[in-house]
N, C-alpha and C positions, 0 to 999 in steps of 0.2 A: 378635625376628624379624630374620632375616638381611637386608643390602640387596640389594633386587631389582636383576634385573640390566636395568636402563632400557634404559641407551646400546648397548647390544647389538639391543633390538628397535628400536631409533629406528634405529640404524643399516640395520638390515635394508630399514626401508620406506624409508630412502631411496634406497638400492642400489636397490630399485624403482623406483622412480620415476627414475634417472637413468639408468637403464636400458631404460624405456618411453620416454622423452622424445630420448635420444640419438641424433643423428642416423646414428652409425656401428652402430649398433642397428637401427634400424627397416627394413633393405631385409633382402628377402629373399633368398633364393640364386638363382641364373639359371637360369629355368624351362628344362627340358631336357622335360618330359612334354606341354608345351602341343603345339596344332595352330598348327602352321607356316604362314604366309598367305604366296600364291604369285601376283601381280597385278602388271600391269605399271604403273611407275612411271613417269608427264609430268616427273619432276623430272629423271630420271637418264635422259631418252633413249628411254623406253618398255622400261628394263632394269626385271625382275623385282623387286618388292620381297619378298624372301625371310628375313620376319623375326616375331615375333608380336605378336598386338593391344598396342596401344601407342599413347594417344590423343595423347602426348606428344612423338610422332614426326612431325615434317611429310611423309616419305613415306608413311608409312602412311596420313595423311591424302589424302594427293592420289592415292597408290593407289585407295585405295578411292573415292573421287570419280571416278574415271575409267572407274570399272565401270559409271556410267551414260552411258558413249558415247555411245551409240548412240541416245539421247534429246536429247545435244549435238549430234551429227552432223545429224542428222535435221534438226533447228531448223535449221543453218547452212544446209543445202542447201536447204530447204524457203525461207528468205529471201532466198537468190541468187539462186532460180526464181522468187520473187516480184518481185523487182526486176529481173532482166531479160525476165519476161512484161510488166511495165508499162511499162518502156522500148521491147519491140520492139509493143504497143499502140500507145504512145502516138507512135512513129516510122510506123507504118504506117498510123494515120489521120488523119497529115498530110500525107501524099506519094497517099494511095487515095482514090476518089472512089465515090462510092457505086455508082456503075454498073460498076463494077471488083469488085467484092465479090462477086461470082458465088465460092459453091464448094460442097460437096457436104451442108454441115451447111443453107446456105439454100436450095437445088434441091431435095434430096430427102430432107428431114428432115419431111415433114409426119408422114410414117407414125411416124414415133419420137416425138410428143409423147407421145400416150398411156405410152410406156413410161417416157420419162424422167417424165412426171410422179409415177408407180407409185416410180419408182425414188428420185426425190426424197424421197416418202411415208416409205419405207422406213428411208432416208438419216436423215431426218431423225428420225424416232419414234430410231430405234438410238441416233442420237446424245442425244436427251433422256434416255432410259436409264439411259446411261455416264454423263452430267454430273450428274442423281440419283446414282447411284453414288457418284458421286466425293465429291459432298456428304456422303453416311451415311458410306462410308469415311472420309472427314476429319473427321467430328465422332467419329468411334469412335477412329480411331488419335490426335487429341488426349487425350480424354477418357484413355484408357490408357496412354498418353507422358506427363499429368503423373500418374496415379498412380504412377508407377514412380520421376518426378521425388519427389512429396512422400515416399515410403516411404524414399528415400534424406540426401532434409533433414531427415527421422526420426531419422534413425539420427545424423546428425551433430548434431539439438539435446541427443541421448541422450546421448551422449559429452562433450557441453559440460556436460551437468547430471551427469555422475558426475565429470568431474574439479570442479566447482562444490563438491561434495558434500565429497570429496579436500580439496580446499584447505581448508574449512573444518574439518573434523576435524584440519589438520595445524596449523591456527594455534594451535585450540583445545591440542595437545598442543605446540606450542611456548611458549605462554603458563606451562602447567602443569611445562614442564619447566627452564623458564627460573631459578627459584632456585637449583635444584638440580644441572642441568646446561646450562652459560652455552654449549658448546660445540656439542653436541648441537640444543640450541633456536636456536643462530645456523646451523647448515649446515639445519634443519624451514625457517628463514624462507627461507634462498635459496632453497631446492626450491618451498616456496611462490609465491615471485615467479615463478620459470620453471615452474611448474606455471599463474598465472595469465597470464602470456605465450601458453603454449599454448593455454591455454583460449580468449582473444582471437582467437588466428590462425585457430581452429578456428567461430567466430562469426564472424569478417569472413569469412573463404573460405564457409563458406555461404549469409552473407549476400549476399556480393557473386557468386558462382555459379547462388545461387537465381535473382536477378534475369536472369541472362545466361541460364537456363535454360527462365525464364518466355519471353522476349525470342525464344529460337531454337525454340518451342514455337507460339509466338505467329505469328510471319511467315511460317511455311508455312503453317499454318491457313487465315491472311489469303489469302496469296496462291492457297492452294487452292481457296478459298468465293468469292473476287472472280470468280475466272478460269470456273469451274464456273457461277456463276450469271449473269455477264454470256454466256458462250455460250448461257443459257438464255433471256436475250432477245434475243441473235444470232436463234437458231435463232425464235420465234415472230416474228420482222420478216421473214426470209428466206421462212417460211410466208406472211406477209402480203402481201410485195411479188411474192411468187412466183404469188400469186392475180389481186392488181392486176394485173399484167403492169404495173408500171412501169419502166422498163429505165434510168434514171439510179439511181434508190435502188436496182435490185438489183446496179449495180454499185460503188456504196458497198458494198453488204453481202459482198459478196466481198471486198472491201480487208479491210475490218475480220475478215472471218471468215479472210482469209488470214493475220492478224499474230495471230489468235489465236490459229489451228493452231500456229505459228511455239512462242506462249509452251507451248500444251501439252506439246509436245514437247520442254520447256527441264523443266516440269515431272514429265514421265516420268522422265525420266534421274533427275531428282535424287530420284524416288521410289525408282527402282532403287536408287539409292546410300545413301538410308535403312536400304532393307530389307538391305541385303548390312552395314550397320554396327549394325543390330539383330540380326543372327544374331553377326556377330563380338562382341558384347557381352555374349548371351544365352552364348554358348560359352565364353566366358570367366568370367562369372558359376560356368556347370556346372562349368567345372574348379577355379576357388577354391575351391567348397564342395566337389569330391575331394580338389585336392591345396591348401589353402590357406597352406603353406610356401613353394611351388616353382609358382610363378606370376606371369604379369608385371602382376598387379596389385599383387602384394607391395611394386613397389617405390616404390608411389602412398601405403598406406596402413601405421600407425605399427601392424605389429605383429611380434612377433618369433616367432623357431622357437618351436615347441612344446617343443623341451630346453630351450631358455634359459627359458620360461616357467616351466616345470612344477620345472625347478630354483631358482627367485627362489621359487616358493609354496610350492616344500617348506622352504625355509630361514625363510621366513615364521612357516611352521606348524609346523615345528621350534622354532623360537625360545620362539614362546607357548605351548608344549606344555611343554617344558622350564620355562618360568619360573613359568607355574602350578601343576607338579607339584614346582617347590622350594617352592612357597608351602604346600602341600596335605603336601608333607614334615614344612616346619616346623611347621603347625597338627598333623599329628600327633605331633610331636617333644615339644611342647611339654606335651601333655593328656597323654602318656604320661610326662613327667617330675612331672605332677602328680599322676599316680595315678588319671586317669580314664578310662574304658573308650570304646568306641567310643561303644557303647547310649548314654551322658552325653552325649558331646559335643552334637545338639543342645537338650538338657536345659536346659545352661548356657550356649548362645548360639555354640557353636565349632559352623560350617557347613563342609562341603569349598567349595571354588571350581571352578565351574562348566568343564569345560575342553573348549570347542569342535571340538580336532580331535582327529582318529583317532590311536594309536599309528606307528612306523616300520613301514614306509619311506616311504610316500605323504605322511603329515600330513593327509590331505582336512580341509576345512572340511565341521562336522557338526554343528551347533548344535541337533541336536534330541535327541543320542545324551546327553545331560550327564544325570547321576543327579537324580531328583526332589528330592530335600533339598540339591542342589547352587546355589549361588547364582551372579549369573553378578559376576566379575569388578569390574563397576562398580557393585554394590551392597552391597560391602562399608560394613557401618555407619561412619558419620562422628560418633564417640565424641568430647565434650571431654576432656578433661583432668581435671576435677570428675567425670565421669561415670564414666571410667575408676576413680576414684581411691576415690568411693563403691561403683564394684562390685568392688574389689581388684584391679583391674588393671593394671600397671606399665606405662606405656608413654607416654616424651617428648611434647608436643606437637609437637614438631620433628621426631620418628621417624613419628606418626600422620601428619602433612599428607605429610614426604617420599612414605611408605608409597601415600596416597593420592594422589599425584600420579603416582606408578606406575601404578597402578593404573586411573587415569583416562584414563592413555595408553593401556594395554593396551587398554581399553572403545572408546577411538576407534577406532584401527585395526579392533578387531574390528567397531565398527559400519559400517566403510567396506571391508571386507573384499571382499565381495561383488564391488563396483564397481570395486575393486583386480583381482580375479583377472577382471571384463569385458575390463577397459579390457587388462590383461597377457597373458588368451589371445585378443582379440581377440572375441568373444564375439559384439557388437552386429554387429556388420564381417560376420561369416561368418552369423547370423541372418539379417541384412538379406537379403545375397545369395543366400542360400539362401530364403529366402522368394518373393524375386523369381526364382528359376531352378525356381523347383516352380510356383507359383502364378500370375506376373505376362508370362515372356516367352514361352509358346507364343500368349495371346492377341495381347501386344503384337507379337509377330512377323507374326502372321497377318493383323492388321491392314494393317499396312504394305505387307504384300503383297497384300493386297487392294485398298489405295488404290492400289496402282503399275498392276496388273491394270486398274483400273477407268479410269484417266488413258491409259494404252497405247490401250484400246479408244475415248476419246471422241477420241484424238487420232488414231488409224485410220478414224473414221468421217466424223471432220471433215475430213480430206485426201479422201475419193472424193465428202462432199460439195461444196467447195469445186469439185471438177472439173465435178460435176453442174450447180452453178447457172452454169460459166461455157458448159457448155454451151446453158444455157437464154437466158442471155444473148444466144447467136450466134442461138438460133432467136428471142427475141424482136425480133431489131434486123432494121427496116424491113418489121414485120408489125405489125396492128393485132387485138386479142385484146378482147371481151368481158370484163367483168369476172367470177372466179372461171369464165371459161372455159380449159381446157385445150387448147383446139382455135383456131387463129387465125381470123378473118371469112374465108369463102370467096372473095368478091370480094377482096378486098385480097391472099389467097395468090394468084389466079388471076394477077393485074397485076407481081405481084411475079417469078411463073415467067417469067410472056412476054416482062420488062425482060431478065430474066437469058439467055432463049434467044436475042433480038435482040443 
């Protein structure tokens, strides 16, 4: 038997692999087909950021952060009007004496309790509603923010467990190749070591992501369910002291319902800003899995063109196509120089070898297409030398192990094949994503904008409340009210007009 040509296939999977792993390799070409993002950018002036999804980008980030303005704004003006209503408060009932306080909410506000109270009712139910809301939204747009999270630390243990896979088949044929080929077996170990190198970086960045992911998953949650459920015991004290007619606690309740409007309104925006960087994600996602070449996600994750791939796996599939059809040459080379016919061969123990890929020009891997009497590769009998010799067959000890050290390479590769042509057309990567842009981001979208929806409304309801109780305020100050009365004591409003008309 001829010698197999080893160093030619060893060569080749390394070419792979230094080719998946390189860094001047792995980006893609600059997306030209992507949608363009057009927002004005806090870093540069409020000049347009005119460039595509790009999480790597600190304008892009602060672009997109800035589309919830109007939820920042809101907040800011909303606390200036709060601090200077408290200052000119608290300056004007110390210069005003109570017989000075004549004005048209205490003179001739009797006929409006009934409506403010109606109004308050209303106020108040709308607002418990939205803060409900906002709770079901935030337990839904969690619940769907980390499946999207874990589907993607998926995909990144999956890739740590096929180059796992990889390195172990490469040791195994570095071990096997080591007598025979010292050269070969020393460039298997290097690819090795930067193959576990990668593997590493690819385990810490998950690892240490995952946590970062938990963490930025976790604090809006938090801050969504605190802020949502303490307005839900705002609002039933606001109802309480609105009944007592106690007019110090209801003006505590103001304060506190004022700085909480304040935060709702901090949390709008940043809901807006969720939702506009969930559609930027989701859109990017959709174009990957069209164009997953010529995308600016390409230049995030380790995979290369589709020529460069499909050219590395034909030269693959080339190689062992070639090497087992000299193997399958020489077995018939040899039975025909003995005079035995095909029908003998396996008679007398000559099998063909099994040969996994298609003919040219593709090479496909096709491991189910091999002839039924075909064996595969790594099962070529491991004959002693005695064995050989008792069944008349001529062939070195030194020739048989070489033979089968070949051969045992061939069997790795072929068993790691699979995960080879993942990891090289990017496989898991474009799966993922495509999983997630069919199945994961119309919900996860929709979420988001329902939680924004939901925080908008409790933070519109809470603002005409807040005016509501400060109006109740005015009419409860220097009246005396029954308790769960909406109507003040008739004596006590009579005394009150005649001070104010004197």
């Amino acid at each position: 038997m001829s010698k197999p040509n080893g160093p030619l296939v060893s060569f080749v999977f390394l070419l792979v692999f230094s080719s998946i792993f390189s860094p001047k390799l792995v980006f893609g070409s600059v997306p030209v087909h992507e949608r363009i993002i057009k927002r004005p950018d806090p870093l540069r002036h409020l000049k347009h950021y005119n460039d595509v999804f790009n999480v790597t980008n600190k304008h892009y980030w602060a672009s997109t952060a800035f589309t919830g303005i109007h939820g920042y704004a809101m907040a800011g003006v909303w606390t200036l009007c709060g601090v200077y209503l408290g200052i000119f408060m608290i300056f004007k009932n110390s210069i005003t004496s109570n017989e000075s306080s004549s004005s048209w909410l205490t003179v001739h506000s009797d006929r409006y309790f009934l409506l403010l109270f109606i109004l308050f009712l209303l106020l108040t139910l709308f607002a418990i509603i939205a803060a409900s809301f906002v709770i079901a939204a935030n337990q839904i747009s969690q619940h769907r923010t980390k499946k999207l999270k874990n589907t993607l630390v998926k995909a990144g243990h999956e890739v740590t467990q096929s180059i796992r896979r990889l390195i172990t088949a490469m040791t195994r044929m570095q071990y096997l190749l080591l007598p025979y080929d010292q050269k070969t077996s020393s460039r298997l170990n290097v690819t090795t070591h930067r193959l576990g190198r990668e593997s590493r970086m690819i385990r810490n960045f998950v690892r240490n992501h995952e946590h970062s992911l938990d963490v930025a998953i976790q604090v809006p949650y938090i801050a969504h369910l605190g802020i949502a459920s303490v307005n839900l015991l705002l609002l039933v004290a606001a109802l309480v002291l609105f009944l007592l007619h106690w007019h110090p606690g209801l003006i505590f309740i103001i304060v506190f319902c004022w700085i909480l409007t304040a935060l709702c309104w901090v949390l709008t925006g940043f809901d807006f800003f969720l939702h506009i960087f969930a559609e930027d994600t989701c859109s990017t996602f959709e174009d990957f899995v069209q164009e997953p070449y010529n995308n600016s996600l390409s230049s995030l994750l380790p995979c290369m063109s589709s020529r460069k791939s499909e050219k590395i796996l034909t030269e693959i599939g080339s190689t062992i196509h070639d090497f087992i059809g000299k193997l399958n040459s020489k077995i018939t080379e040899v039975c025909t120089t003995m005079g035995l016919s095909e029908e003998n061969f396996e008679m007398l123990g000559f099998k063909m070898i099994c040969d996994p890929f298609s003919g040219a020009p593709d090479f496909n891997y096709e491991p189910g297409d091999c002839a039924k009497d075909a064996i595969p590769i790594g099962k070529i009998p491991d004959n002693s030398t005695e064995a050989c010799l008792e069944n008349g067959k001529f062939l070195t000890e030194d020739a048989s192990n070489k033979a089968l050290a070949y051969s045992y390479t061939v069997e790795s590769m072929l068993d790691v094949y699979p995960d080879l042509q993942s990891l090289t057309e990017c496989t898991m990567v474009k799966n993922t994503f495509s999983e997630i842009s069919l199945n994961q981001c119309k919900p996860f979208r929709s979420s988001l904008l329902w939680q924004w929806a939901s925080m908008l409304s409790l933070s519109i309801s809470m603002v005409f409340l807040v005016f509501t109780l400060i109006l109740k305020a005015y009419q409860q100050r220097g009246r005396n009210f029954s308790i769960c009365s909406v109507f003040p004591n008739r004596s006590n409003s009579v005394n009150v007009e005649n001070q104010n008309v004197q």
